[in-house]
N, C-alpha and C positions, 0 to 999 in steps of 0.2 A: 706087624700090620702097618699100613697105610691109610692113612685121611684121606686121599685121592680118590674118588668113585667113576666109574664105569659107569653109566646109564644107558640104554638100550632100549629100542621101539618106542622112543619118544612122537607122540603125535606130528607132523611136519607143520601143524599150524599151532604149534605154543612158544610161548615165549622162554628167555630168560627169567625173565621176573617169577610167571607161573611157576618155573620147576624151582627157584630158588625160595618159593612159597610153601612150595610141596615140603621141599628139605629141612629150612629152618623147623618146621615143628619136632625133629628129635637133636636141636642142637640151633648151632648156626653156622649156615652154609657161607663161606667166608668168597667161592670163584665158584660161577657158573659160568662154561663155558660148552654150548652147543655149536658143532661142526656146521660147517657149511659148506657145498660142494664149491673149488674155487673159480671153475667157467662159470658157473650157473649162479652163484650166491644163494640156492637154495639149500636147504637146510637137507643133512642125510641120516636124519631121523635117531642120532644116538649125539652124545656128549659126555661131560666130564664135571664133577661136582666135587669143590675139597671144602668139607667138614675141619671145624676149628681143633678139633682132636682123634682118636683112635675109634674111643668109647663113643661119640656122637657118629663118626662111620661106620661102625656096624651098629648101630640104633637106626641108622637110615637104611642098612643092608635088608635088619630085619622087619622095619617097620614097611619099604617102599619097591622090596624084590616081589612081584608078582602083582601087588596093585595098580592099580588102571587108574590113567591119566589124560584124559582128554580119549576114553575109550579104547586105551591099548593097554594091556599088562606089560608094565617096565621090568626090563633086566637090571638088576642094581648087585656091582661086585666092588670087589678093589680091582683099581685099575692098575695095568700089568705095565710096565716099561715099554717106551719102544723099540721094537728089532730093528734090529738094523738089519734093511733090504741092501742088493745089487742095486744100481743106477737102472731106469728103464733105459731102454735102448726107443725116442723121439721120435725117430725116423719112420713114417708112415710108408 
């Protein structure tokens, strides 16, 4: 297992701080890091949260997978490596 988390359906108007509020209560959430689209600077509603160990990731799995956050129910997993994609092809 991994300390890394997945979050999902995060509300578009919360902070960092908030969700590293929400998390610290089963541990301590050591990187908040919510996405943001990179034209727009807006936020795309999911991020990444690493917990100081295993046993505090899943305390956070099972304390904060289906609880609502600013009025959405969050997906909270371990977070999976990235794939590696093809290149897009730019050219419009």
């Amino acid at each position: 297992m991994n300390n890394k988390l997945y979050v999902g359906n995060i509300p578009f108007n919360i902070s960092d701080r908030e969700v590293q509020e929400a998390f610290d209560q089963f541990g301590t959430a050591l990187e908040v890091h919510l996405v943001t689209d990179r034209a727009t600077g807006r936020p795309r509603g999911f991020g990444f949260v690493t917990m100081s160990n295993e046993e505090e990731a899943q305390a956070a799995i099972d304390g904060m997978h289906g609880k609502e956050l600013g009025g959405r129910p969050l997906t909270v997993n371990i977070a999976r490596p990235r794939e590696d994609r093809p290149p897009r092809d730019r050219r419009y």
